[in-house]
Backbone as a ProteinNet text record, in pm:
[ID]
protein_1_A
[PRIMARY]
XXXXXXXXXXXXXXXXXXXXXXXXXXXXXXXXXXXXXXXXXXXXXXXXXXXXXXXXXXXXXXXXXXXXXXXXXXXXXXXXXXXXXXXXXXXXXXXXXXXXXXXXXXXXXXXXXXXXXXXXXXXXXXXXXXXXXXXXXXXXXXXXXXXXXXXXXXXXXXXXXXXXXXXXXXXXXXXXXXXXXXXXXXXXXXXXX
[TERTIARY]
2872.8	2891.9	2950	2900.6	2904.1	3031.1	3092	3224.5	3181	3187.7	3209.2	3337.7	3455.6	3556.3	3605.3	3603.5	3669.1	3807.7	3894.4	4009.1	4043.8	4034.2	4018.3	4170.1	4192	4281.3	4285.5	4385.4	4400.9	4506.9	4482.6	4589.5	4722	4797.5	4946.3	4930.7	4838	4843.7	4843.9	4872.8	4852.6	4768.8	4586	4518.1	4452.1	4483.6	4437.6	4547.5	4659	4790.5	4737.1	4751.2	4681.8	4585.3	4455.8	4334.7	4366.5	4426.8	4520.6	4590.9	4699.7	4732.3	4661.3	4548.6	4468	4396.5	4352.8	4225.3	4204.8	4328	4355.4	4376.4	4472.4	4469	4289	4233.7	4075.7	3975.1	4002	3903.9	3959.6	4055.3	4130.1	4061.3	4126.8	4049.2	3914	3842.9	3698.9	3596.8	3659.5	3632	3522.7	3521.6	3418.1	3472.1	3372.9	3424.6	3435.6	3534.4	3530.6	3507.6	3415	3446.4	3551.2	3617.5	3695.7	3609.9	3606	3557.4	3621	3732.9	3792.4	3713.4	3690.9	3624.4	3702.7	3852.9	3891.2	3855.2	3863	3808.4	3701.5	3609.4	3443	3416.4	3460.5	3421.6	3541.1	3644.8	3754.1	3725.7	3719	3688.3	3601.9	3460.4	3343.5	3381.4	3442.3	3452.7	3538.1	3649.9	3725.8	3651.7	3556.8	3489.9	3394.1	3300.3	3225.6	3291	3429.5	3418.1	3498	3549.1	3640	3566.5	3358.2	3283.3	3259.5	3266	3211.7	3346.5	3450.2	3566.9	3685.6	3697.1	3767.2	3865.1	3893.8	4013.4	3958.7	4003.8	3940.7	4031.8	4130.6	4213.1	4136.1	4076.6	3983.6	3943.9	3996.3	3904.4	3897.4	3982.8	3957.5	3947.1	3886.5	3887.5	3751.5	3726	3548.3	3450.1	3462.2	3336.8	3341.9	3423.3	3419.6	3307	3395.8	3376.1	3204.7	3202.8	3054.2	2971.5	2958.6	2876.7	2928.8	2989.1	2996.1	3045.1	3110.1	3205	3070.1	2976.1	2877.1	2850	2768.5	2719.3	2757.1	2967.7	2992	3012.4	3044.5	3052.1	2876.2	2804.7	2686.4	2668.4	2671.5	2697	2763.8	2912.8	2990.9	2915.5	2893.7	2817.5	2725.4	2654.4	2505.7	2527.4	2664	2678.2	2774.5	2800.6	2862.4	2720.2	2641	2496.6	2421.9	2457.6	2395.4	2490.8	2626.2	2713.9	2659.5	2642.3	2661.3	2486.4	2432.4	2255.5	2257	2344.3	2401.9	2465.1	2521.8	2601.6	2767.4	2775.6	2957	2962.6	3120.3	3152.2	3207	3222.4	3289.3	3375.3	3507.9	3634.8	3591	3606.1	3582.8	3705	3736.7	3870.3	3865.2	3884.8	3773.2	3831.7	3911.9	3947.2	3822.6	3677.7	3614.4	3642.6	3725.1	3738.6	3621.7	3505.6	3411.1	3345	3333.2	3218.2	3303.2	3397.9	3460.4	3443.2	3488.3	3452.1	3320.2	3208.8	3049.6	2993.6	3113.8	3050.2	2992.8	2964.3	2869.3	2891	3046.6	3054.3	3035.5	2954.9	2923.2	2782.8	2695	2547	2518.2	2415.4	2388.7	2273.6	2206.8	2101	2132.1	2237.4	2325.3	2377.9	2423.2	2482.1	2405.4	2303.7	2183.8	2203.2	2269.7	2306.9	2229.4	2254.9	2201.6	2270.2	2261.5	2301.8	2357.3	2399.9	2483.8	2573.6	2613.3	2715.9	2797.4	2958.3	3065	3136.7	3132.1	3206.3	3327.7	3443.3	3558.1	3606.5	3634	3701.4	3872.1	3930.3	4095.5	4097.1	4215.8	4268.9	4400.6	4443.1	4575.5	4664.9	4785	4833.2	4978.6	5041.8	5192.3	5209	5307.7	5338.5	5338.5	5298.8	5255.7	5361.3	5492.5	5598.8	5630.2	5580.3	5563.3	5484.9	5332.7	5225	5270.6	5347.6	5322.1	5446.8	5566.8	5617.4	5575.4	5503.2	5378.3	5298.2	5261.1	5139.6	5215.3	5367.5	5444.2	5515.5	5539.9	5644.6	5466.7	5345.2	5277.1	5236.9	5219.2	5213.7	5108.3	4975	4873.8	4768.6	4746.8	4713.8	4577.5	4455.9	4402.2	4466.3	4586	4605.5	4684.9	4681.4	4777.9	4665.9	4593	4505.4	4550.4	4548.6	4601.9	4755.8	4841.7	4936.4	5016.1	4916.5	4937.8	4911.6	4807.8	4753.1	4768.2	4871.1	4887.6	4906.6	4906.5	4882.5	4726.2	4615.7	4509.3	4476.8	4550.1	4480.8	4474.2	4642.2	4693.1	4582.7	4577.8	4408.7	4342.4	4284.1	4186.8	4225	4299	4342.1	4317	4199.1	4177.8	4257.3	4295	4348.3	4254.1	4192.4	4153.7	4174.2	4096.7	4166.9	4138.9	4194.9	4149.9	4065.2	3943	3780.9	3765.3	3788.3	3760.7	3888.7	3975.6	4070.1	4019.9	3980.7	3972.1	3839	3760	3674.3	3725.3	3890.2	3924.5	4010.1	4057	4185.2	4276.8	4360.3	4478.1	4600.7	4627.4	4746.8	4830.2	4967.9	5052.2	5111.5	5151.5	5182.7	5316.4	5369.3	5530.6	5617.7	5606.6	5746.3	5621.7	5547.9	5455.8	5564.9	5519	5601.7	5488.6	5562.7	5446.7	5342.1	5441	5328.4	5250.8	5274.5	5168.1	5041	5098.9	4962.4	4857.4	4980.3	4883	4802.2	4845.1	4751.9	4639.3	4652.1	4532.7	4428.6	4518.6	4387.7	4347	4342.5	4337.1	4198.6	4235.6	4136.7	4016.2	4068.5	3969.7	3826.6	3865.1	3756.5	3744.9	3762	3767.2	3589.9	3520	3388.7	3357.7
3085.1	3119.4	2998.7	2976.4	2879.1	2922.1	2853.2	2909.2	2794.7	2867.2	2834.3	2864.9	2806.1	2851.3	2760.6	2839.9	2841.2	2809.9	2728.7	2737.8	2705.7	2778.5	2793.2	2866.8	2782.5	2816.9	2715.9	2761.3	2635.7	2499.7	2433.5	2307.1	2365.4	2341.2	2325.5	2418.5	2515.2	2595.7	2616	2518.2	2461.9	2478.6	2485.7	2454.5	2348.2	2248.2	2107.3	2149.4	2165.5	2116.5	2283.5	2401.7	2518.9	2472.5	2425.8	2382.5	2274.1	2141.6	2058	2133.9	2175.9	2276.2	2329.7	2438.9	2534.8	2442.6	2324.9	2309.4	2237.3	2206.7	2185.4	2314.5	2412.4	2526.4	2587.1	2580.8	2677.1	2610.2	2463.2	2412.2	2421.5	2444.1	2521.1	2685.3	2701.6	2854.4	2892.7	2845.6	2852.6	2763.5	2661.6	2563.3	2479.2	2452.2	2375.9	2295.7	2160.1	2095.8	2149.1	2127.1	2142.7	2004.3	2035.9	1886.7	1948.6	1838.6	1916.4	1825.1	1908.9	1868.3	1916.3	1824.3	1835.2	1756.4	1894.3	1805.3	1670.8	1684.2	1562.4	1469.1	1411.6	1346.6	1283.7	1375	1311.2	1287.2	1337.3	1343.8	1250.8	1245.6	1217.9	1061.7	967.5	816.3	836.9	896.8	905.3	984.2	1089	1161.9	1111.5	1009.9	950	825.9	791.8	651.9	691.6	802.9	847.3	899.3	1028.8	1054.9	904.7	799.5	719.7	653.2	600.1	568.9	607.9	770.6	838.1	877.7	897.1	887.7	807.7	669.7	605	669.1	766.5	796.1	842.6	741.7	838.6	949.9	976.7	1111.5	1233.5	1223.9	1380.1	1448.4	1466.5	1592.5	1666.2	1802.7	1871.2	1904.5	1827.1	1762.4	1873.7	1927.2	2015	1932.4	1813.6	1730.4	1715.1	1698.3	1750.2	1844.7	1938.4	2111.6	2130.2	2079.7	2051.6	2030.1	1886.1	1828.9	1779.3	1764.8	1721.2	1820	1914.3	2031.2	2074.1	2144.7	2205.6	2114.2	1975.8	1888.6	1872.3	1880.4	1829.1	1901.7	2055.3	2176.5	2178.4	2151.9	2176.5	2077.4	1948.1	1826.6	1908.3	1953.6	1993	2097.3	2160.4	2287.9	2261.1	2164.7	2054.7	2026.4	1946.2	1878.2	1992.8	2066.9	2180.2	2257.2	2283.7	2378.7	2209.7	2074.3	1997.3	2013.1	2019.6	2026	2142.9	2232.4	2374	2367.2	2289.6	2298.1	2225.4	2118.4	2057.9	2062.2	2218.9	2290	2273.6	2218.7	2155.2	2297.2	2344.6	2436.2	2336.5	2417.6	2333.7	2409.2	2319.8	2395	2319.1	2417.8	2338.3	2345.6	2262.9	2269.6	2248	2326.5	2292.1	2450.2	2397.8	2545.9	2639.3	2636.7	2705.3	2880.9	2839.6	2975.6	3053.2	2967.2	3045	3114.7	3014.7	3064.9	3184	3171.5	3316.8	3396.4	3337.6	3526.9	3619.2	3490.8	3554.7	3567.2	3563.5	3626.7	3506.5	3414.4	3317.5	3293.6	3236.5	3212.3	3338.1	3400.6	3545.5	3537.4	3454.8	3453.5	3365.1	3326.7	3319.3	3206.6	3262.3	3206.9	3066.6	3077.2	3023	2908.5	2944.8	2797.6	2759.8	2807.8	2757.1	2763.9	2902.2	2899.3	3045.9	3047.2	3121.6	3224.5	3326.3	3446.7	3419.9	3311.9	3256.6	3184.1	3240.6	3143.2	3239.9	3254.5	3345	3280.6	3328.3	3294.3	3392.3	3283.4	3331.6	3248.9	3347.4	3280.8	3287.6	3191.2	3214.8	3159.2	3244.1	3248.1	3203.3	3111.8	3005	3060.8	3118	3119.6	3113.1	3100.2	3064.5	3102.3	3130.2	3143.6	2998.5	3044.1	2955.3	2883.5	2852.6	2757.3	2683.8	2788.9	2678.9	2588.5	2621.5	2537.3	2454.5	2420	2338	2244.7	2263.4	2200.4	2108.1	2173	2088.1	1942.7	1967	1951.9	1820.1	1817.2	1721.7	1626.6	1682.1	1603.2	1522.7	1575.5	1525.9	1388.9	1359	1271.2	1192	1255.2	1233	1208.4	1093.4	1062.9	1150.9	1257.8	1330.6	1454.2	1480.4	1608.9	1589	1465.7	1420.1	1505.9	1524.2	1601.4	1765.9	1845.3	1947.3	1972.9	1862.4	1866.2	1856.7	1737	1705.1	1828.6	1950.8	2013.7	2155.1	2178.3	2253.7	2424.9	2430	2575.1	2612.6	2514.3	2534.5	2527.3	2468.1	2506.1	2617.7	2670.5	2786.2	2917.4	2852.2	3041.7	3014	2896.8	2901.5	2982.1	2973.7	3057.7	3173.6	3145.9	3285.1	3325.6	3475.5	3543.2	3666.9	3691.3	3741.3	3910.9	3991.8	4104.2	4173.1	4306.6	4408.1	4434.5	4452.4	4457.3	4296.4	4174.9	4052.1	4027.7	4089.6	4018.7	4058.7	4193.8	4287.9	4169.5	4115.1	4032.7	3898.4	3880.7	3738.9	3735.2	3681.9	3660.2	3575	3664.8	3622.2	3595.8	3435.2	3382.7	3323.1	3353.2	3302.5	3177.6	3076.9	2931.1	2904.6	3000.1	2976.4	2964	3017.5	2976.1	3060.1	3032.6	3122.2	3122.8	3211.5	3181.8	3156.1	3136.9	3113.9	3220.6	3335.4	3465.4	3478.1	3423.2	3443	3312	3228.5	3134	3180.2	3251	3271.5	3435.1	3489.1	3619.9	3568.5	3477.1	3443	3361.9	3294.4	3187.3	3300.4	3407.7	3580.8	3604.5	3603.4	3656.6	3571.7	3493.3	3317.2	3351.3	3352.3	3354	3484	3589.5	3750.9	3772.7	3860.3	3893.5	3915
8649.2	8508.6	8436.2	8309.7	8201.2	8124	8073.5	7998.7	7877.5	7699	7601.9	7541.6	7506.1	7499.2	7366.1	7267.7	7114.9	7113.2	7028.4	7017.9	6859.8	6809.3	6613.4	6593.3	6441.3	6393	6279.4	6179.1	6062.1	6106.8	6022	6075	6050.7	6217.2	6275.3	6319.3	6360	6406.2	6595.6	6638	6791.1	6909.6	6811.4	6875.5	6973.8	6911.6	7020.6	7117.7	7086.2	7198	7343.3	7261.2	7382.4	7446.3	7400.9	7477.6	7562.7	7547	7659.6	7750.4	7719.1	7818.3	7886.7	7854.8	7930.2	8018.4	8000.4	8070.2	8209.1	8211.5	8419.5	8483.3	8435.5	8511.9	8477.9	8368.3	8358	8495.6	8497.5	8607.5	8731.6	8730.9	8884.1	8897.9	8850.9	8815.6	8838.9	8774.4	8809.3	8875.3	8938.3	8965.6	8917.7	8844	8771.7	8638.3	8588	8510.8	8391.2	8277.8	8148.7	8078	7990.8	7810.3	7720.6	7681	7568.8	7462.5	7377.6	7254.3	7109	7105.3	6983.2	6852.7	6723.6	6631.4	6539.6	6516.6	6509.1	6551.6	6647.5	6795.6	6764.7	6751.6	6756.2	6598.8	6487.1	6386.1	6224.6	6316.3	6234.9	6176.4	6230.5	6178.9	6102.6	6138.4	6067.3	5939	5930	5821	5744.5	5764.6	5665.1	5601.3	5705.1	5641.3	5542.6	5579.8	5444.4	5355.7	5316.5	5209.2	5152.1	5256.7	5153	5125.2	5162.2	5092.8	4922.1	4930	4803.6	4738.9	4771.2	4677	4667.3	4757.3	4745.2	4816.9	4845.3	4959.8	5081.5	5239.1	5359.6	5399	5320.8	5344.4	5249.5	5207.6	5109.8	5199.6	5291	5413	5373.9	5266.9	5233.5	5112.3	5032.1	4883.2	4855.6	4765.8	4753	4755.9	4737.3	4780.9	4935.5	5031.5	5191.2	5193.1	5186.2	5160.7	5228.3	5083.1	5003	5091.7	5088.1	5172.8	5362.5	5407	5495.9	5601.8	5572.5	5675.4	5756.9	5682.9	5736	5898.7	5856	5952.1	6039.9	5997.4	6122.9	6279.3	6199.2	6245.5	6313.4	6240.7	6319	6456.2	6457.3	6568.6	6639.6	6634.9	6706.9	6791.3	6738.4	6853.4	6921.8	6843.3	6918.4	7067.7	7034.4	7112.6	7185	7213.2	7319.5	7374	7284.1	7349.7	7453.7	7450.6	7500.7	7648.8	7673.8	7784.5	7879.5	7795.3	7874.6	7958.6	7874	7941.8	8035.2	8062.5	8202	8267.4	8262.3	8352.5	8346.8	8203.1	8189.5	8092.7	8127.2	8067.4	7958.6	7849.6	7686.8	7625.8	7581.9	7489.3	7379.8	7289.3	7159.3	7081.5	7001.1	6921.2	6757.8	6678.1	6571.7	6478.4	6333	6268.4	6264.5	6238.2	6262.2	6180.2	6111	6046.4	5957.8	5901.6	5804.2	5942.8	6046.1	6132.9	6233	6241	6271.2	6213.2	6087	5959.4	5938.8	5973.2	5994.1	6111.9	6229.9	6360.9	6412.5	6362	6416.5	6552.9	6593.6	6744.6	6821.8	6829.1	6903.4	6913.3	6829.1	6773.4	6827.7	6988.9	7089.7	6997.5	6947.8	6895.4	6797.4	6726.5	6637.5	6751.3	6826.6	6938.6	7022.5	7033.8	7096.4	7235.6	7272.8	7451.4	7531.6	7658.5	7710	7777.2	7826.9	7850.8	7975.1	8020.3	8141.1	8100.8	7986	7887.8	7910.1	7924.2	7897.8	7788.6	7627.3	7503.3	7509.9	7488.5	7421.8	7305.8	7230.7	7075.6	7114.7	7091.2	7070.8	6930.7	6884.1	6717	6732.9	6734.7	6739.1	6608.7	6594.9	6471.4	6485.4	6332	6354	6190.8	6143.4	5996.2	5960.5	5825.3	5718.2	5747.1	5698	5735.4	5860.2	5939.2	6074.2	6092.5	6024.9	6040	5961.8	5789.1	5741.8	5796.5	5862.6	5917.8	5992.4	6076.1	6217	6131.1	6043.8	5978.8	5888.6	5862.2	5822.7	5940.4	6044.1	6145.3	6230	6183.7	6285.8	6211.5	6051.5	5979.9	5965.6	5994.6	5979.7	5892.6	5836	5708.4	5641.2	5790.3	5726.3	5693.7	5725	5646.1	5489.3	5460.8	5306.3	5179.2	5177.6	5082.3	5137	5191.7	5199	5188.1	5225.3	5139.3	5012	4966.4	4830.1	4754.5	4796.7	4724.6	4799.9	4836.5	4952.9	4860.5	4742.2	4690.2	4715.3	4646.5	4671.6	4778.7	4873	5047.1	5080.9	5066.7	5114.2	5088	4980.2	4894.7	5026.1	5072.9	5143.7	5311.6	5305.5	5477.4	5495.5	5590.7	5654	5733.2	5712.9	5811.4	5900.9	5995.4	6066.4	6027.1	5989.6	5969.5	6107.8	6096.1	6265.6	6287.9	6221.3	6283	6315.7	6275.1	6327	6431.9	6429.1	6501.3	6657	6678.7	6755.7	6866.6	6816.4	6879.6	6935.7	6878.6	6899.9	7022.1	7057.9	7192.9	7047.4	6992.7	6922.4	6983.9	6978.2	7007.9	6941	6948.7	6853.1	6951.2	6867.2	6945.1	6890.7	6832.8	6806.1	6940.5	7006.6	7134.6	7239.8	7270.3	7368.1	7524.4	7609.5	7765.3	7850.4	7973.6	8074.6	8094.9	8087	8087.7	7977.2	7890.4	7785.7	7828.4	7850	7888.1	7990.7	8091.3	8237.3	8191.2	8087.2	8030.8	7971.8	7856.1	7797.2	7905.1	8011.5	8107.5	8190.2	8209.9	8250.7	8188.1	8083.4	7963.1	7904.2	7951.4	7896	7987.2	8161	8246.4	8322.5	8250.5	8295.5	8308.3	8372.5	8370.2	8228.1
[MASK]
+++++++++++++++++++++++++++++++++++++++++++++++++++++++++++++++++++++++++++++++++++++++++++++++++++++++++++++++++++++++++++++++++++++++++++++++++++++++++++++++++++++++++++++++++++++++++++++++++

């Protein structure tokens, strides 16, 4: 069995840092390799160099000209390139807020990630109160999140929160003070049948 494994949430919400964690104990576990594929990672240089092509700042990540044009693409690569791992037998964590495509089911839509029914998908929903995240999101000092801060009322509208018919599909984790038992439940739940 193939493991696709989601780790979405908004920024500071301590998704990259859970998926690091998880992913020596997941390939113990199931023995087999994982990719991590954080979209920062693969997409972050590139996405500051184009919008700071078209607006003079490479911090606009989340400026509506982002939005606009570029979020879609990169989100699409990203999965590209996870439906390309899994067809070579590498299980894939993806790390990536991913919140529109949570809200429309998409990571559930087989057809949509281009995988096969020997795929086992789990979504995790990373969350922390708003003040915690924006704390994170300041001590981490990262010059792409200076546009969501500068402008951090209009971000805030944008946060999805998961309601109980969507939550109910997610593996919701809170990353405020988690314990060991909470890690070793969700890596439980991560590679369960």
């Amino acid at each position: 069995m193939k493991h696709l494994l989601f780790f979405c949430g908004h920024a500071g919400s301590g998704k990259t840092t859970l998926a690091k964690r998880l992913i020596e104990p997941l390939m113990r576990a199931t023995g087999a390799p994982f990719c991590l594929l954080d979209k920062d990672t693969l997409y972050g240089a590139y996405s500051s160099a184009a919008i700071g092509a078209l607006t003079g700042n490479p911090n606009d990540r989340d400026s509506p000209l982002y939005l606009q044009h570029l979020r879609d693409p990169e989100y699409r690569s990203l999965i590209d390139t996870a439906a390309e791992n899994l067809a070579l037998g590498v299980s894939v964590m993806v790390v990536a807020p991913l919140s529109r495509e949570v809200r429309e089911g998409r990571l559930f839509d087989r057809a949509w990630l281009k995988v096969d029914d020997d795929v086992s998908i789990r979504v995790v929903w990373t969350h922390v109160s708003e003040d915690v995240a924006r704390e994170r999101i300041v001590a981490r000092g990262d010059s792409n999140d200076a546009y969501k801060l500068a402008n951090w009322a209009a971000y805030r509208q944008r946060l999805f929160v998961p309601d109980e018919s969507v939550a109910k599909t997610l593996l919701m984790f809170d990353t405020t003070a988690p314990s060991q038992h909470d890690y070793d439940t969700l890596l439980e739940r991560l590679i369960a049948p």
